[in-house]
C-alpha positions as CSV (number, residue, x, y, z in Angstrom):
1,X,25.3,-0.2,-1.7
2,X,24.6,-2.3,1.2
3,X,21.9,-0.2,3.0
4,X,20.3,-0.4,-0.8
5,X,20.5,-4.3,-1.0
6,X,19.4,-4.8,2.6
7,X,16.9,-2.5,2.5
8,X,15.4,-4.5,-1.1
9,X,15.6,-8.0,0.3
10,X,14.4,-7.7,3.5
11,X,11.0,-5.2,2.7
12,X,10.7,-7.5,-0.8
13,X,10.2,-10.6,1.7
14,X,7.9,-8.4,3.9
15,X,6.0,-7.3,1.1
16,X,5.4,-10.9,0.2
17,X,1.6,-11.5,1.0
18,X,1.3,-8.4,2.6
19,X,-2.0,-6.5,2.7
20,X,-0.4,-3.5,0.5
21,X,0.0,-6.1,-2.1
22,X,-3.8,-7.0,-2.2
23,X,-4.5,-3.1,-2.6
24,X,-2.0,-3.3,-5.9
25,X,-3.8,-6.4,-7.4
26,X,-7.1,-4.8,-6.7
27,X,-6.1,-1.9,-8.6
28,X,-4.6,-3.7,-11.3
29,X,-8.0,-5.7,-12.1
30,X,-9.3,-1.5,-12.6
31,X,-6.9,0.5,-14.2
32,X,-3.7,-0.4,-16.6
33,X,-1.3,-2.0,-15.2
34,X,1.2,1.1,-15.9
35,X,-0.9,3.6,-14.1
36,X,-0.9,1.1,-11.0
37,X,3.0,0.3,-11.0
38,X,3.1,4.1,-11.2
39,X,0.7,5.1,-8.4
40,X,2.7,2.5,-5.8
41,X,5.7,4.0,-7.2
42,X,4.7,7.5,-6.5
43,X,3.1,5.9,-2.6
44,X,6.0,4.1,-1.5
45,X,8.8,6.5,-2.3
46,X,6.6,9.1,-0.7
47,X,5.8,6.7,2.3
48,X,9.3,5.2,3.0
49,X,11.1,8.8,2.0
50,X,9.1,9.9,5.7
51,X,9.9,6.4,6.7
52,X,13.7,6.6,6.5
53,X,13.4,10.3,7.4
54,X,11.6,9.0,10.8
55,X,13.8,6.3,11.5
56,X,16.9,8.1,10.8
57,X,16.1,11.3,13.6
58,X,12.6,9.9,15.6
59,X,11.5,6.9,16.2
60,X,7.9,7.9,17.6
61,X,6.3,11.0,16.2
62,X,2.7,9.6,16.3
63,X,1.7,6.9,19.0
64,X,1.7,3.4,16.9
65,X,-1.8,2.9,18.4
66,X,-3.1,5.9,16.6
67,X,-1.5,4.8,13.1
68,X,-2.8,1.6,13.3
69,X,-6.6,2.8,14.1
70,X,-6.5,5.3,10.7
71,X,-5.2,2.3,8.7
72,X,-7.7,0.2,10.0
73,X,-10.7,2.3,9.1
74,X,-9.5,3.2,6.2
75,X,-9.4,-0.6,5.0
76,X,-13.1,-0.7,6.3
77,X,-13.6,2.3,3.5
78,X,-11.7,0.4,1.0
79,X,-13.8,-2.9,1.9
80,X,-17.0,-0.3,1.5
81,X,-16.0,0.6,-1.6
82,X,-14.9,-1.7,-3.5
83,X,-18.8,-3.3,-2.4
84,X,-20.0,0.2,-3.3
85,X,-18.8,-0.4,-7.5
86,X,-19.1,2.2,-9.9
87,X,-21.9,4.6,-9.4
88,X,-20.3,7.7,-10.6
89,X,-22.3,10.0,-12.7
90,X,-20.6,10.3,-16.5
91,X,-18.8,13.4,-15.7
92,X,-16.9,12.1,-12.6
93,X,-17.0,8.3,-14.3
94,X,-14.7,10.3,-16.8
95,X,-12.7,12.2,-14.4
96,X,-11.8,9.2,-12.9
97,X,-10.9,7.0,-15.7
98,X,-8.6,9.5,-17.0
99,X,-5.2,8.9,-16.4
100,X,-4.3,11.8,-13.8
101,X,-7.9,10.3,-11.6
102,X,-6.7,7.2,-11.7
103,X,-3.2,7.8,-10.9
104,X,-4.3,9.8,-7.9
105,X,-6.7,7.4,-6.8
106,X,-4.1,4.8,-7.2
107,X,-1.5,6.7,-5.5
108,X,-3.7,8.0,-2.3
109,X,-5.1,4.5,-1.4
110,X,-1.8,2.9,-1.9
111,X,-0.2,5.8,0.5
112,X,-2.8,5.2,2.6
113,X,-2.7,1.5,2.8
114,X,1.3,1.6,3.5
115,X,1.1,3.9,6.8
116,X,1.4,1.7,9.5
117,X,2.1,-1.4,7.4
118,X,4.9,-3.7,8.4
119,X,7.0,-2.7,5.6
120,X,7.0,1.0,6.3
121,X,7.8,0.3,10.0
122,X,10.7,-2.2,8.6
123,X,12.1,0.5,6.7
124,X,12.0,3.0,9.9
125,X,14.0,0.2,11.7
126,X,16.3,-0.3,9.1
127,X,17.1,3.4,8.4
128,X,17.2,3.7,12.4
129,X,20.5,1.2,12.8
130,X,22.3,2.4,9.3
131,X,23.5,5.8,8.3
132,X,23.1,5.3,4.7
133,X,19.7,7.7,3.9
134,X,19.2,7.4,0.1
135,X,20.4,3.3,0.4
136,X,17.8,2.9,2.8
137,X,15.1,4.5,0.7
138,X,16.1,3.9,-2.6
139,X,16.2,0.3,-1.7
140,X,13.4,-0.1,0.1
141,X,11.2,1.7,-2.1
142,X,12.7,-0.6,-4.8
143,X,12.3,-3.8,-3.1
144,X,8.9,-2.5,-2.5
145,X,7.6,-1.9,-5.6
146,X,9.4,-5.1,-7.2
147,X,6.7,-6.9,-4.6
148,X,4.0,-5.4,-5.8
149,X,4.6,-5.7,-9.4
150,X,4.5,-9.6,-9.0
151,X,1.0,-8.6,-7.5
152,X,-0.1,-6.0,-10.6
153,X,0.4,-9.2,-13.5
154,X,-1.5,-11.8,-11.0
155,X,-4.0,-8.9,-11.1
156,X,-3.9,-7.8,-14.8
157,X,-4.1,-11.8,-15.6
158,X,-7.0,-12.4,-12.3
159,X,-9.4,-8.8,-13.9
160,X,-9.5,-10.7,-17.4
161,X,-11.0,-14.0,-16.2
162,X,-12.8,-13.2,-13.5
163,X,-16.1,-11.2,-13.3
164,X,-15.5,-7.8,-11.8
165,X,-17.7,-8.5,-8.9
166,X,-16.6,-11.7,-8.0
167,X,-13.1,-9.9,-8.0
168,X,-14.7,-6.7,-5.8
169,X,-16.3,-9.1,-3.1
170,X,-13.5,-11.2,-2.5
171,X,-11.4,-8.2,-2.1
172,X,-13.6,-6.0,0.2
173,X,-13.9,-8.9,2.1
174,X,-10.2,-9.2,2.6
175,X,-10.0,-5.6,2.9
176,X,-12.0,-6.1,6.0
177,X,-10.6,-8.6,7.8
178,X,-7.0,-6.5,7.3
179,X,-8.9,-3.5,8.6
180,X,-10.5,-5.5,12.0
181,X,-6.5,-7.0,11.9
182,X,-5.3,-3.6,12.3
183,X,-7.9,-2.3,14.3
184,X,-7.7,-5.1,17.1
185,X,-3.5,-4.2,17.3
186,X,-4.2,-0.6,18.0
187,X,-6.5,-1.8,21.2
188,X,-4.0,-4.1,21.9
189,X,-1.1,-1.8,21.5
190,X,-3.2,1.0,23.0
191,X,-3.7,-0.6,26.3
């Protein structure tokens, strides 16, 4: 039980204004809030299950350099798209409004958003220095998602008083400052 309370407190205060929590509010002013609390769930145990794994036999399987450069672009594509809006035709508008398309889309950029983020690299260094696997991930995950549900009801309150675009600027904007972040530490770690 302490690997699981550990695990919670410490990647709950990393989660804490993290860049992962901007991606759940974001959501959160498109979908239901249930579909997005769902989708990080389905992320982050998916993210810090490989996390924990990681930590607990290797500590380096891809150079952090390389991790950081994929997460970086892909918050360039995020920034891009929320800018982009909604110009699906009316078949894929309804794909993707449907529950299963927006749990997927929900899940995927949430997974994608986590992979090199502090907290997944927390929750490799935690699982690294305790022998405890499902305390480790249970608890992070947990800790995790407990973050980013403070950052779903700011969102779900911010999406019903705020015009969508004003909402989609300000967050491709921060999407691209957290992708030249995470861009400038892979150069910096790379060299």
């Amino acid at each position: 039980m302490s690997s699981f309370a550990l695990s919670f407190g410490l990647i709950f205060l990393a989660e804490l204004g993290d860049k992962s929590q901007l991606v759940a509010l974001w959501f959160a002013t498109r979908y239901h809030w249930a579909i997005v609390i769902l989708g990080v769930t389905i992320a982050t145990l998916t993210v810090h299950l490989a996390s924990t794994a990681i930590g607990a036999t290797v500590s380096d399987l891809l150079p952090e350099a390389v991790v950081l450069g994929i997460v970086g672009v892909s918050f360039f594509a995020f920034a891009l798209w929320g800018l982009r809006g909604d110009t699906l035709d009316d078949n894929e508008r309804r794909q993707a409004t449907t529950t299963l398309g927006a749990l997927m889309t929900v899940s995927t950029a949430f997974f994608l958003s986590e992979l090199g983020d502090k907290t997944q690299l927390a929750t490799l260094s935690i699982a690294s220095e305790r022998s405890d696997f499902v305390g480790v991930w249970l608890g992070s995950t947990a800790g995790m998602v407990a973050a980013d549900a403070l950052a779903i009801v700011v969102g779900v309150a911010m999406g019903k008083r705020l015009p969508e675009r004003v909402v989609a600027v300000v967050a491709a904007v921060l999407f691209a400052v957290f992708g030249m972040i995470a861009i400038v530490r892979a150069i910096l770690v790379a060299s």
